[in-house]
GUGU-721532 format. One record per atom (N, C-alpha, C, CB): residue in three letters; x, y, z. Coordinates in pm, whole numbers, padded with zeros to 5 digits, always signed. Glycine has a CB too. Layout:
<nodes>
ALAXYZ
...
</nodes>
This chain:
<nodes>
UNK-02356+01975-00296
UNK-02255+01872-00273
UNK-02290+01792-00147
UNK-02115+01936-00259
UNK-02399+01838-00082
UNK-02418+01760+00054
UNK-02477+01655+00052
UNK-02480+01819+00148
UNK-02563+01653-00089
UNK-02671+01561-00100
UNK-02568+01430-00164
UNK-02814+01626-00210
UNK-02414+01464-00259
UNK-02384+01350-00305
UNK-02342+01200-00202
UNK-02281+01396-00388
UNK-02298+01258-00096
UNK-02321+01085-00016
UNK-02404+01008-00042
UNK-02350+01071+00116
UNK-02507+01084-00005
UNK-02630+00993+00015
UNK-02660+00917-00098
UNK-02751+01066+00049
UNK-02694+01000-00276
UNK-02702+00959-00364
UNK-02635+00837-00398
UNK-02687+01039-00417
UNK-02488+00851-00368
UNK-02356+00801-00396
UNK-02404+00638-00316
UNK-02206+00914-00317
UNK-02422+00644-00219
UNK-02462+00525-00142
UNK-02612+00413-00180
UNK-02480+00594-00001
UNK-02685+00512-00214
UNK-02814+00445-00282
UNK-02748+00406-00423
UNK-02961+00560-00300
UNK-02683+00457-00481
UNK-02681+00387-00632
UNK-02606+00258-00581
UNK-02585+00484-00774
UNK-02498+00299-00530
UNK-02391+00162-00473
UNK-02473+00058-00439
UNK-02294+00190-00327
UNK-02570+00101-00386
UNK-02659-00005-00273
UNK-02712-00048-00394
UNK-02783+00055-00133
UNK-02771+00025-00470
UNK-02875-00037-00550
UNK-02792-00132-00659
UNK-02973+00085-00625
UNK-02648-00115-00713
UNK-02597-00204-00795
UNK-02561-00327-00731
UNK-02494-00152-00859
UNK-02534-00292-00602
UNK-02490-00448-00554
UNK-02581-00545-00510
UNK-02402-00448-00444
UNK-02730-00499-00540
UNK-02882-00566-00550
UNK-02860-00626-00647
UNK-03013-00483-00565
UNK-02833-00527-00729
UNK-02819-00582-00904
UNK-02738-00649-00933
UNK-02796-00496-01007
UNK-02661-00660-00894
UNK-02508-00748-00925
UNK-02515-00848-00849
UNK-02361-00677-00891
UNK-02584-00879-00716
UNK-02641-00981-00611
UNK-02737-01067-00705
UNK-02731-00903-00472
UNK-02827-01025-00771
UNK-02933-01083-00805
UNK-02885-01181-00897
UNK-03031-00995-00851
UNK-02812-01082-01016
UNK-02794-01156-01110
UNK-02655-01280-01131
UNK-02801-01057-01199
UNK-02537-01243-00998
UNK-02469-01347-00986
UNK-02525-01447-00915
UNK-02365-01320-00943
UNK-02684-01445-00815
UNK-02740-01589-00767
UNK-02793-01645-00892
UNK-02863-01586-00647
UNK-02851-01548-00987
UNK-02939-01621-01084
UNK-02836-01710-01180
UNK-03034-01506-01178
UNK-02703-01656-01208
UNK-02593-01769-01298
UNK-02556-01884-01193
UNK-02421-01684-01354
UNK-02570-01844-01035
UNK-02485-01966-00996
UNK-02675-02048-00987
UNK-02346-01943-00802
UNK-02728-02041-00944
UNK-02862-02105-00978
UNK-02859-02202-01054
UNK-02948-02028-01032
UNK-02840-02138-01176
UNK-02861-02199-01343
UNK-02707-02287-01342
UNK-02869-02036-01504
UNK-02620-02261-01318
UNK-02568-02327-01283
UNK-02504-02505-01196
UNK-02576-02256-01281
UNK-02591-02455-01147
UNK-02620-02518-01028
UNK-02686-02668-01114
UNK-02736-02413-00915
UNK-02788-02558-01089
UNK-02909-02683-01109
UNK-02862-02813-01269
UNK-03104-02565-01159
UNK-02775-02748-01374
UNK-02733-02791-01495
UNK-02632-02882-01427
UNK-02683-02678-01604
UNK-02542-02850-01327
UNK-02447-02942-01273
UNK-02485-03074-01223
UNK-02387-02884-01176
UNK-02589-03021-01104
UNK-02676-03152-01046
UNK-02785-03242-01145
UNK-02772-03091-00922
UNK-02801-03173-01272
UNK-02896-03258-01353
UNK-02772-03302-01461
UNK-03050-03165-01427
UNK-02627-03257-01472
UNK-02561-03405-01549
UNK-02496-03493-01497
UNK-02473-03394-01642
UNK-02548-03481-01346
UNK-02459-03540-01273
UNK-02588-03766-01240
UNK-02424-03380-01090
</nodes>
């Protein structure tokens, strides 16, 4: 049970990479579709 912090914190860490990445990549795409019908 000593080791679950740590674990607990690397996955966290690692989804909010994942969840970082992929909400820049929609506002990106986004983005860029806005400024090109504009």
């Amino acid at each position: 049970m000593s080791f679950y912090p740590i674990s607990f914190c690397y996955i966290s860490g690692y989804l909010k990479t994942v969840f970082y990445k992929t909400n820049n990549r929609i506002f990106n795409t986004e983005y860029s579709i806005n400024t090109g019908s504009k």
